[in-house]
C-alpha positions in Angstrom: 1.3 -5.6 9.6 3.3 -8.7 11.5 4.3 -11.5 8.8 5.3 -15.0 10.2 7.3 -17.7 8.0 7.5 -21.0 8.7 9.2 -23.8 7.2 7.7 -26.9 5.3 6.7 -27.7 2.1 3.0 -26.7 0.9 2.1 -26.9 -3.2 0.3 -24.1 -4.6 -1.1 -24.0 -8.3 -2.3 -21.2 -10.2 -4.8 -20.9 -13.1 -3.7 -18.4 -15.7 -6.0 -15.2 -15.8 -6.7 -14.1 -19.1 -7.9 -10.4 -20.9 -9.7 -10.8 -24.0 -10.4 -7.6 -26.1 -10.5 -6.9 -30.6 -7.1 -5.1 -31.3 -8.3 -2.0 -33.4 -11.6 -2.4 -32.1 -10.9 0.7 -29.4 -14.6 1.3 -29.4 -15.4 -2.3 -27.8 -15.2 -2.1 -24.3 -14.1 -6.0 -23.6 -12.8 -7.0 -19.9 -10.1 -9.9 -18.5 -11.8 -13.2 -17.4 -10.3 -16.5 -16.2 -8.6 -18.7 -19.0 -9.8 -22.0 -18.4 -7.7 -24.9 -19.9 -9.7 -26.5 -23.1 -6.9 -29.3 -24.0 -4.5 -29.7 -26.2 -2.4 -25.4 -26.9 -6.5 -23.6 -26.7 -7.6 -21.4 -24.4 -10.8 -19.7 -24.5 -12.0 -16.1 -22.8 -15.7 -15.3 -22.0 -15.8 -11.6 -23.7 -17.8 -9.0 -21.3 -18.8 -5.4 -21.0 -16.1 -4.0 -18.4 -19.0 -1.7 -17.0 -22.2 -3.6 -17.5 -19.9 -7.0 -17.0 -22.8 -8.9 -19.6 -21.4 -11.0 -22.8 -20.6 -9.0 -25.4 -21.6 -11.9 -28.2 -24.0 -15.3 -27.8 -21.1 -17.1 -28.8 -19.1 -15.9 -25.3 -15.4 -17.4 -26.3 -12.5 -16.2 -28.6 -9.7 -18.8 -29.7 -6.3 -18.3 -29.1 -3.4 -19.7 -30.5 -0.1 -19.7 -29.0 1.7 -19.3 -31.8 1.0 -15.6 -32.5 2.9 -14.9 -29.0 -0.4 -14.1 -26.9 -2.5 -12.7 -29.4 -5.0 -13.4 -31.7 -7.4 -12.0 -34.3 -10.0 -11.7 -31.5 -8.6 -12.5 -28.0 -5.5 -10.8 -26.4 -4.2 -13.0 -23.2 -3.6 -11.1 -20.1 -1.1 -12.6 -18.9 2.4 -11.0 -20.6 4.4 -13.3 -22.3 7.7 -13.9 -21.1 9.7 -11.2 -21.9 6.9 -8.8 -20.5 6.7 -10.6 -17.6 10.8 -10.0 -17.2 9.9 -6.0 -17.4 7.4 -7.1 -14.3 9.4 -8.6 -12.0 7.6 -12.0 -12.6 7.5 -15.4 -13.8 4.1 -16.6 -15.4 2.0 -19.5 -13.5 -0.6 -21.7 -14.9 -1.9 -22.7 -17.8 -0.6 -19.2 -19.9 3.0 -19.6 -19.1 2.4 -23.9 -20.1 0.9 -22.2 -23.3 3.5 -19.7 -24.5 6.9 -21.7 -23.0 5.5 -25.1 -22.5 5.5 -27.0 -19.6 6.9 -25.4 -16.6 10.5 -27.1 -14.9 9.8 -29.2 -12.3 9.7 -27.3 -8.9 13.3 -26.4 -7.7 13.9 -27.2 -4.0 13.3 -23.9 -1.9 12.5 -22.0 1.1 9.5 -22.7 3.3 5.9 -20.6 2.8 5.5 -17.3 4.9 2.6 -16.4 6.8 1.5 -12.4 6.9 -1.0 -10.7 9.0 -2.5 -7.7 7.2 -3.9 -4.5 8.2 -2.2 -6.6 10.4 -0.5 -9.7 8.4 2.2 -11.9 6.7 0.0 -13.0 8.3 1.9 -9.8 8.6 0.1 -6.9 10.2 -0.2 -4.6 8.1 -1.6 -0.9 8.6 -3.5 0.4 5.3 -6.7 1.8 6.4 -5.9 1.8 10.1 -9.0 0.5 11.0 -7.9 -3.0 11.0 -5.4 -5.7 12.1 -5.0 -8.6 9.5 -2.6 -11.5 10.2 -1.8 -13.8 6.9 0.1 -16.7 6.3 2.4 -17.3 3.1 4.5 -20.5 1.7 7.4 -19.1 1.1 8.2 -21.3 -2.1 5.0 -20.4 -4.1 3.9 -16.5 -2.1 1.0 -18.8 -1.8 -1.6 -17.1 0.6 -2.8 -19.5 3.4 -4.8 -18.4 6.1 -5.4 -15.1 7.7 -7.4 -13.4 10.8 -8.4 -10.0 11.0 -9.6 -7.6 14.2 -11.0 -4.2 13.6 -9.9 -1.8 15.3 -11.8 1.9 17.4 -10.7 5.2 15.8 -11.2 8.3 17.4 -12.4 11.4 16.8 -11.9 14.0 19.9 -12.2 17.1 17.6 -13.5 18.4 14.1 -10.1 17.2 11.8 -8.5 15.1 14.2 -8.0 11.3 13.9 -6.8 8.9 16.6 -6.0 5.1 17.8 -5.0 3.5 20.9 -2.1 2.0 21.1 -2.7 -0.2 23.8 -5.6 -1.4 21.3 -3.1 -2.3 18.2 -0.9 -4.3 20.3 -3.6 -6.2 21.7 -4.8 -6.7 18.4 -1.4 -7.8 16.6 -1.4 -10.2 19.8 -5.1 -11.9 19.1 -4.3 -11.7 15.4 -1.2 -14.1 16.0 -3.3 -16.2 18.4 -6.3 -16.8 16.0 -3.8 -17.5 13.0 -1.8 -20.1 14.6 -5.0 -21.9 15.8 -5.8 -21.6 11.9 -2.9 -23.3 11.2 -3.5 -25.9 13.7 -6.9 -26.6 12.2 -5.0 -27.1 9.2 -2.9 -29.8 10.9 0.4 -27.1 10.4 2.7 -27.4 13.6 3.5 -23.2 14.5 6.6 -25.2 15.3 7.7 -24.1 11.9 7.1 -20.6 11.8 10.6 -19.2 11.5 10.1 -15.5 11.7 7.6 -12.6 12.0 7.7 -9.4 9.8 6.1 -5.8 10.6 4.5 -3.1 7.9 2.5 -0.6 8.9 1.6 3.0 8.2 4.2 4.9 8.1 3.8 8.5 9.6 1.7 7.7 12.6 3.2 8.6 15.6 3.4 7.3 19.0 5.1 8.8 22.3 5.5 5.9 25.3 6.7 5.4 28.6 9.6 3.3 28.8 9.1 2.7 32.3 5.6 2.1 32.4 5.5 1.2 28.8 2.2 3.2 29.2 1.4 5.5 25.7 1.6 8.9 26.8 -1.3 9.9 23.9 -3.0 8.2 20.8 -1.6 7.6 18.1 -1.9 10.4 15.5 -2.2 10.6 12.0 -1.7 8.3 9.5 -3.3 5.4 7.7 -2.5 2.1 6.7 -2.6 -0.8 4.5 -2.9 -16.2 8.2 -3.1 -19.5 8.7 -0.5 -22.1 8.1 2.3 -22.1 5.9 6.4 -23.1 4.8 7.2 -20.1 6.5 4.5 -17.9 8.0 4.8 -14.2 7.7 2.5 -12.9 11.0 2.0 -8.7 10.0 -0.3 -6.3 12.1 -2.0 -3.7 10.2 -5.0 -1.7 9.9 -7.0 -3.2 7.3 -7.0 -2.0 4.2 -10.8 -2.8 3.5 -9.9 0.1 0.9 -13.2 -1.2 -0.8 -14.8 0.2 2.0 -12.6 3.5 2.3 -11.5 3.5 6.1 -11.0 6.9 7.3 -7.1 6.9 8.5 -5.4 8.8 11.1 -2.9 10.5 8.3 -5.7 12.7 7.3 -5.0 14.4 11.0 -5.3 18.2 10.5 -4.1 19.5 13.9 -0.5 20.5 12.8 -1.2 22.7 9.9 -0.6 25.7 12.1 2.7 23.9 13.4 3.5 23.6 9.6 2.6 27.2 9.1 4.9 28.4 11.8 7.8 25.9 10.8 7.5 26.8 7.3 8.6 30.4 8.0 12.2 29.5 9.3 12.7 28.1 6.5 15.4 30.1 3.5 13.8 30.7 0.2 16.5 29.7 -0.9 17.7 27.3 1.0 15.0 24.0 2.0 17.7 22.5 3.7 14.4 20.0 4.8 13.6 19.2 1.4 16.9 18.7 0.3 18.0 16.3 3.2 14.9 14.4 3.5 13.6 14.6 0.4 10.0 15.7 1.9 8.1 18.5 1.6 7.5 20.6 4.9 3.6 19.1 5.4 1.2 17.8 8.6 1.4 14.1 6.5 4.8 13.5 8.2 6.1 12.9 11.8 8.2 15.2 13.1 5.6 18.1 13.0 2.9 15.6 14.8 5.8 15.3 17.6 6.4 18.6 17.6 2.9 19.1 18.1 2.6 16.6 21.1 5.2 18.3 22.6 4.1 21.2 22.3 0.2 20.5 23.4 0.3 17.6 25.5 1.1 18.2 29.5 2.4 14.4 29.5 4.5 14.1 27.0 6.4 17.3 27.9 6.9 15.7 31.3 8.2 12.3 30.4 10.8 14.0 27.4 12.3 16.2 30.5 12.7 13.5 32.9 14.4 11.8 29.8 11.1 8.3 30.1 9.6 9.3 26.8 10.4 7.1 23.8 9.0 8.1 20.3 8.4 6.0 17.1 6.0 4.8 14.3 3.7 1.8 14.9 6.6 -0.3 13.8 8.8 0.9 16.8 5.7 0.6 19.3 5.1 -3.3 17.9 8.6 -4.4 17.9 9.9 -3.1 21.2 6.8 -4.2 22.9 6.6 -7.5 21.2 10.5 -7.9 22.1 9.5 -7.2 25.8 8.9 -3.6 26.6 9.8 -2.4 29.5 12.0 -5.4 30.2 14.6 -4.9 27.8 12.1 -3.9 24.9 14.2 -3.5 21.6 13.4 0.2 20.1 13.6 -0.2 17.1 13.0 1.4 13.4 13.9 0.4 9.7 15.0 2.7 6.7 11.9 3.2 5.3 9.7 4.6 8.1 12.5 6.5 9.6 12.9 8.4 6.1 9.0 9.3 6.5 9.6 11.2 9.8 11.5 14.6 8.5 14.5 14.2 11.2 16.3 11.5 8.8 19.1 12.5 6.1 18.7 10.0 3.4 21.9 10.3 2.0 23.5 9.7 5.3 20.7 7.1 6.5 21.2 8.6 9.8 18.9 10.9 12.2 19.6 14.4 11.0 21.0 16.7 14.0 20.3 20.1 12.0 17.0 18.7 11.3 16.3 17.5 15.0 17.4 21.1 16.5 14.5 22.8 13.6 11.8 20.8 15.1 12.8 20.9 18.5 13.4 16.8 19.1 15.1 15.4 21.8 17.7 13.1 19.4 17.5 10.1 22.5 13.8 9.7 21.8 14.2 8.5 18.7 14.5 4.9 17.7 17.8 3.0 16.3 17.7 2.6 12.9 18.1 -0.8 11.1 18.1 -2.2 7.7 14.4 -3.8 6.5 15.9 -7.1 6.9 17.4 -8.7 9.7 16.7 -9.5 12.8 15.7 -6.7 15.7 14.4 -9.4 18.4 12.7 -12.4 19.6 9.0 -12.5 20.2 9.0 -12.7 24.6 4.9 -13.7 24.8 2.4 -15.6 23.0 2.1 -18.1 20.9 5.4 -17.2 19.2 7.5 -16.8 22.1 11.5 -17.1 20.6 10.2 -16.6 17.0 12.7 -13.7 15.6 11.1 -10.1 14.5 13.3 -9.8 11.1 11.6 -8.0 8.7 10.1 -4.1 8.8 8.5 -1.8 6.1 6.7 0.3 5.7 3.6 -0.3 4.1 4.3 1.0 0.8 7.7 -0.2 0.7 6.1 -3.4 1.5 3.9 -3.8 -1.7 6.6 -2.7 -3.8 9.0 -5.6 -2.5 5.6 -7.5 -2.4 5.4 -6.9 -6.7 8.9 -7.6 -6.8 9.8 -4.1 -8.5 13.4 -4.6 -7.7 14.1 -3.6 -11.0 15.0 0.4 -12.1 12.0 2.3 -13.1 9.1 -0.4 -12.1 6.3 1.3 -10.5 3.1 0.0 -8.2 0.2 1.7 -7.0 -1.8 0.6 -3.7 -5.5 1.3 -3.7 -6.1 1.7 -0.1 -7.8 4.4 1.7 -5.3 6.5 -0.4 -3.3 5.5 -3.2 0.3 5.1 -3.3 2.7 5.0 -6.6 5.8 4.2 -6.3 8.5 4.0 -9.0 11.9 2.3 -8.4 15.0 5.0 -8.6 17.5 2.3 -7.5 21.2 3.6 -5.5 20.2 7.4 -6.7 18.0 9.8 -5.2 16.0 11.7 -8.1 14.4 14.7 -7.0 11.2 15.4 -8.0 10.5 19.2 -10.2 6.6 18.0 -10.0 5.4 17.8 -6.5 6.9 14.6 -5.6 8.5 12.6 -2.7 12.1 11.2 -2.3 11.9 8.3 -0.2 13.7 5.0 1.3 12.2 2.4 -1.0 13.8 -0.9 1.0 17.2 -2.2 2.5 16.9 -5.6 2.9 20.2 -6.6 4.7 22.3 -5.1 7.1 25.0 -5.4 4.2 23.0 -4.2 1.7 22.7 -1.4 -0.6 19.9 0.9 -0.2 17.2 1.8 -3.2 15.3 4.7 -3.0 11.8 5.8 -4.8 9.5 8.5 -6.0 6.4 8.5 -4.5 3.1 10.2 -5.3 0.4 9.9 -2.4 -3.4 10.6 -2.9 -5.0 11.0 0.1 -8.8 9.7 -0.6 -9.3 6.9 -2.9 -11.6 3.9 -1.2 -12.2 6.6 1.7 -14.6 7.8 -1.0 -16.5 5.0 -0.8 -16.7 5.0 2.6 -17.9 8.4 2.6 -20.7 7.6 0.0 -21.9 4.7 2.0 -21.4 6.5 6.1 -22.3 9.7 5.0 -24.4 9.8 2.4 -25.9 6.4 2.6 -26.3 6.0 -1.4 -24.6 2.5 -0.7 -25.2 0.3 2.4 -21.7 -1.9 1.5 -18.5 -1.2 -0.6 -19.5 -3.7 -2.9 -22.3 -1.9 -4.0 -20.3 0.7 -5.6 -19.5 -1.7 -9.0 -23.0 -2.5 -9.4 -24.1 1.5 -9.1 -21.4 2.3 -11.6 -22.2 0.0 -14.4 -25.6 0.4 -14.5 -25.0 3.9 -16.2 -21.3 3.6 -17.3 -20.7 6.9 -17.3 -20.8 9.9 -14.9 -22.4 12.6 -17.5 -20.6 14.5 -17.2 -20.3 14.9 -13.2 -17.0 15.1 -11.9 -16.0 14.5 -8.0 -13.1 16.2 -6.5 -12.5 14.1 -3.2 -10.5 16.7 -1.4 -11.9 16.3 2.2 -9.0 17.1 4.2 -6.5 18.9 0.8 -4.9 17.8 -2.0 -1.6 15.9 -2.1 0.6 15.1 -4.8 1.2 16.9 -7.0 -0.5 19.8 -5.8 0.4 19.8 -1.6 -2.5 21.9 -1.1 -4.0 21.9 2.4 -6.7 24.2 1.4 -8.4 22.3 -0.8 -11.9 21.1 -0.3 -14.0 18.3 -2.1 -16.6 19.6 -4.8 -18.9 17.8 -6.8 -19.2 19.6 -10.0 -21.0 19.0 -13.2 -24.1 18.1 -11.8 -27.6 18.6 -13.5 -31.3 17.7 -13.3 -30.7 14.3 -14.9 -27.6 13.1 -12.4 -28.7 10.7 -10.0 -26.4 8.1 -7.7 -25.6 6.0 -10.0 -23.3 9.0 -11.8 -22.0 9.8 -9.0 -20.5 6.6 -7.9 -19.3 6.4 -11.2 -17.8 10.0 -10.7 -15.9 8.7 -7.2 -13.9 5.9 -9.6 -13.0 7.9 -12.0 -11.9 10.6 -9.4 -9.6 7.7 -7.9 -8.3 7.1 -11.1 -7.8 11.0 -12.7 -5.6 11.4 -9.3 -3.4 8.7 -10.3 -2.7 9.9 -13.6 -2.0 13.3 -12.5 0.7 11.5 -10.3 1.9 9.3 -13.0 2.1 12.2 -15.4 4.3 14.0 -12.5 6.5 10.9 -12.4 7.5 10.4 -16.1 8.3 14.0 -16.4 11.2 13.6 -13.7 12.6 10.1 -14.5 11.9 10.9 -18.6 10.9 7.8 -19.2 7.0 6.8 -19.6 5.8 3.9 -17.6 4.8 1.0 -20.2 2.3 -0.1 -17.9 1.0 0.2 -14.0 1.4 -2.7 -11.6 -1.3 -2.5 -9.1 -2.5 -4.2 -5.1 -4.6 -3.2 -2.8 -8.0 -4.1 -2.3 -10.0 -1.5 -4.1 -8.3 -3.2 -7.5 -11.2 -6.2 -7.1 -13.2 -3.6 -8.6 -12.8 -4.6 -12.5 -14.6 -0.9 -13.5 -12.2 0.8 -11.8 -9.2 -1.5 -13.1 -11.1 -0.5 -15.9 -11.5 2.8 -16.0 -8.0 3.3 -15.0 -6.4 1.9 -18.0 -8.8 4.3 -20.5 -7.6 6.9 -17.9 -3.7 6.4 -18.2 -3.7 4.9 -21.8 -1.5 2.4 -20.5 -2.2 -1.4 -19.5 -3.0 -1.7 -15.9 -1.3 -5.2 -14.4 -3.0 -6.7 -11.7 -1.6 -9.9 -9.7 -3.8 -12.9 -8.7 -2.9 -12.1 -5.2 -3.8 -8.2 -4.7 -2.4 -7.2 -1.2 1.3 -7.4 -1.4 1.7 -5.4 1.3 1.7 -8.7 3.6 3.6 -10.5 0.9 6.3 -7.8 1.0 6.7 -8.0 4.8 6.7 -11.8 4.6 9.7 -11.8 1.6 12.0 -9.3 4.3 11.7 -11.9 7.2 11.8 -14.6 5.5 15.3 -13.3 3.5 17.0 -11.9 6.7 20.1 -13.5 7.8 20.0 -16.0 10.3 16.3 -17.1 9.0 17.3 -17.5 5.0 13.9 -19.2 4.1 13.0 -17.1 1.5 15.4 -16.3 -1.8 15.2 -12.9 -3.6 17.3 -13.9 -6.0 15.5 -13.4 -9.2 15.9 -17.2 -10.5 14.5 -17.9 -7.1 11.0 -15.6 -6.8 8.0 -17.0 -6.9 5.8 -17.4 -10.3 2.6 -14.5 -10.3 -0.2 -15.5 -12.4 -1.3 -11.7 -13.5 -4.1 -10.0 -14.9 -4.3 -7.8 -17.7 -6.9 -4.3 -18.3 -6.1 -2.8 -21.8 -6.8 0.7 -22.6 -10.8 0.3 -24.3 -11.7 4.2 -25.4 -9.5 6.2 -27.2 -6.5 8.4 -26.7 -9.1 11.9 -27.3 -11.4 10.6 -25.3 -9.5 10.0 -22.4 -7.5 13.4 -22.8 -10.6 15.1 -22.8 -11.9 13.6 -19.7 -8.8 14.3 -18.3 -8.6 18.0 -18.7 -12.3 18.7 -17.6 -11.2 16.9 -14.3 -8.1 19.2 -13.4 -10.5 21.9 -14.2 -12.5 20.9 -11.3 -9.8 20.4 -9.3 -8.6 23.8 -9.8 -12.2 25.4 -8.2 -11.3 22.8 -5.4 -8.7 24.9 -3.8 -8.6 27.9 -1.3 -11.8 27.0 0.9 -10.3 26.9 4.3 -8.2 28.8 6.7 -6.0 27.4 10.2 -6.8 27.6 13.9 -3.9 26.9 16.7 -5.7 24.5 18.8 -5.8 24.1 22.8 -3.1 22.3 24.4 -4.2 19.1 26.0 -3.5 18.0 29.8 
């Protein structure tokens, strides 16, 4: 994802989003609806079946009074009040935060809106499902979204397992997306005079091999997936889209290097994972370095190009940025913290590349990128419309959205929904090793100055892929949207359960053997179950990660932030708070991934048009899913899926494939 920031001032409001429900009433499935401004300190909520979505009373509106701090006998508000809204990371907008603190301060003098370009965008581009380029456009005073342009992207699929992209193809795309957007802002009478920066997030473990001669790619990219218009600044971000709705198949469910894995994992002491403990990653094909090891091993050109010392290597991030900085004509290669930390060759304690770990995998150490904090600048933009603007922001995507939900904080935690989901919790200046099948990763840097924070991370590897599947394969949908309407006619699976394991199981489990199963199933089960079944099994994965997570940082999560596209679904926001037992929190503005992007350019020195200083961060209006069923209920659901998932497991043996010309 490329974000852009400009500088200017554009005003953005915000109505409050509210979440009406019957405290004690656990049987009464009520969902959040708008809160729309009545006069005087009322607010009303439109009470609706979270599954069936129909009114749950003729009447259709519950009073609330301010003056029992956001709830009342029959409406709860879903938008925190104030101190809540401290433990996320947030100020209340709109008519909520007018209703529990009065009238808001008169707007403070500030930096300039961002633009981002998603899956690419911010625009940044930014690289969730890998099929897709979005650019988007943020004001940098208000995260205000104000334009965006998106281009799909061609994946490949040259053998049973194995998923690639061009990378020709990106770049061009990241170049249209920045076109189209700053004609966008034009329309919207914005001179691109004042974008002041461009920011890149993109998937983090795909891996590219180029010419830095030719600046020619020597092969596809392989395996991983990802997740505009005018503004006061514009944050431009290539991506792949992360349509997660739609479930985009994603080059990080690549399964050519498990027999690389199989063969690395054997030099490896018992009792001593010297690659575990300096990387914090678990020896897997998700990550880089065995996908490189892989190309070098299989791929006639690449082997070439590394001996006569032409071959550069890097994640999308590294491709964009020294291409967009001029390539082969003094091209700046480029990485930040957080990808390089997803490649196994980087100590994260050190925050340098690892020579031990470079002489296990075989790497060449001058192929590999520089690395560079997540904010500042790497390089001026040498073509295009932007020509001069700086590069000066770089996540990856995941580090993105949780910069993008502002969990700067100590244990705050976010969860993507893309074509995987991604939940990451907040460790701060100490690396916490995970007992429970987790990663240790870079969270952000954000200044060349700056400290770094690091994260646990839980990854599961098919969440709106599922629905993609459903739709491409099975053809019980004919769009992502029609996944909701499936669901809530039966609102329930009966008792069917879906295990989506098409290419293994991730966290916790890190079990490549896995297969998916649909279990459960009887003479009454029909479609409508088992869409139902496919949202739940997005949301039973995310508990068992969650469960993982507050047994090593001892401390239960009070409630789930949550982006990504897949959270427009409001039964599977649903669903996901009966699943957890926890409140799900969901902002106004879903994919932070751009926003995240746009907040590191914007904030890098030498640009300085966007404050993270906490009195300085933009107001999110937030909405609210309490827990409806109760706490038996849910356990009970819960343990029948991780039975399923158990008979998942041990289908499927490796092959060493062909080497490639």
């Amino acid at each position: 994802m490329i974000t852009i920031i400009t500088r200017g001032q554009i005003q953005g409001g915000g109505r409050g989003v509210g979440n009406a429900g019957r405290p004690g009433r656990s049987t009464q499935r009520l969902t959040s609806c708008c809160a729309q401004p009545t006069g005087g300190n009322k607010q009303f909520y439109t009470l609706r079946d979270p599954y069936r979505g129909e009114p749950l009373d003729t009447s259709g509106r519950a009073l609330f009074s301010p003056a029992r701090s956001g709830v009342c006998q029959r409406a709860v508000l879903v938008s925190a009040p104030s101190q809540a809204a401290g433990r996320l990371g947030c100020r209340l907008a709109g008519p909520p935060r007018d209703l529990l603190r009065g009238p808001p301060p008169p707007p403070r003098p500030g930096p300039a809106p961002v633009t981002s370009l998603r899956p690419p965008l911010v625009r940044a581009f930014d690289s969730f499902a890998f099929a897709d380029w979005l650019a988007q456009v943020f004001n940098s005073k208000t995260a205000e979204l104000l334009s965006h342009h998106q281009v799909e992207i061609k994946q490949e699929f040259p053998r049973e397992g194995w998923v690639e992209q061009d990378p020709k193809e990106i770049l061009h795309s990241v170049y249209e997306c920045i076109e189209k957007t700053c004609e966008k802002l034009g329309q919207l009478n914005i001179d691109i005079s004042n974008i002041k920066a461009i920011g890149v997030s993109n998937q983090r473990e795909t891996t590219v091999v180029w010419d830095k001669i030719t600046g020619e790619p020597l092969y596809n990219a392989v395996a991983a997936p990802v997740s505009p218009g005018p503004s006061v600044p514009v944050a431009v971000v290539p991506s792949g889209s992360s349509v997660p709705a739609a479930g985009t198949s994603s080059v990080w469910l690549d399964l050519r290097t498990q027999s690389t894995v199989e063969s690395l994992s054997k030099r490896i002491p018992g009792n001593n994972n010297f690659v575990k403990s300096k990387t914090g990653l678990p020896l897997s094909t998700y990550f880089s370095a065995v996908k490189l090891r892989w190309l070098l091993d299989n791929v006639r050109k690449v082997q070439k190009a590394v001996e006569e010392k032409r071959a550069l290597f890097g994640t999308i991030d590294s491709w964009l940025i020294w291409s967009l900085t001029g390539g082969v004509n003094g091209g700046v290669h480029c990485t930040d913290v957080t990808n390089a930390s997803r490649t196994m060759l980087f100590n994260i304690h050190s925050l340098e590349w690892d020579k031990q770990l470079c002489e296990f995998f075989g790497i060449p150490m001058e192929i590999l990128p520089n690395v560079r904090s997540s904010s500042e600048i790497y390089g001026l933009m040498k073509a295009g419309a932007l020509e001069g603007v700086p590069i000066s922001g770089c996540l990856g995507d995941q580090s993105a959205a949780l910069v993008g939900q502002m969990c700067f904080q100590i244990g705050q935690a976010k969860n993507t929904y893309g074509t995987g989901c991604f939940l990451l919790c907040n460790t701060g200046h100490k690396c916490v090793f995970s007992d429970h099948g987790l990663l240790t990763t870079v969270a952000y840097k954000l200044g060349r100055d700056k400290p770094v924070y690091y994260a646990l991370e839980g990854s599961v590897a098919i969440a709106g892929a599922v629905i993609r599947w459903l739709r491409d394969n099975l053809g019980i949908i004919k769009t992502s949207e029609e996944i909701e309407k499936l669901a809530k006619e039966v609102g329930t699976s009966y008792g069917c359960y879906f295990v989506p394991a098409f290419s293994g199981l991730y966290a916790p489990y890190w079990e490549p053997s896995a297969r998916g199963i649909i279990c459960g199933l009887t003479q009454f089960t029909n479609k409508c179950h088992i869409a139902f079944a496919a949202l739940e099994a997005v949301c039973f994965q995310t508990r068992e990660i969650l469960d993982a997570m507050n047994r090593d940082c001892g401390i239960p999560l009070s409630h789930l932030q949550v982006d990504g596209g897949m959270t427009s679904n409001k039964i599977l926001m649903q669903l996901q708070a009966d699943i957890l037992y926890i409140p799900v929190v969901k902002p106004s503005m879903p994919e932070t991934t751009a926003l995240g992007a746009a907040m590191a350019a914007g904030a890098a020195e030498g640009v300085g048009v966007w404050s993270l200083e906490p009195e300085d961060l933009s107001a999110v209006t937030m909405e609210r899913f309490e827990p409806q069923i109760n706490a038996e209920e849910s356990e009970i659901r819960y343990s029948t899926w991780k039975k399923a998932v158990m008979k998942s497991m041990g289908w499927v043996t490796t092959q060493s494939p062909e080497s490639i010309p």
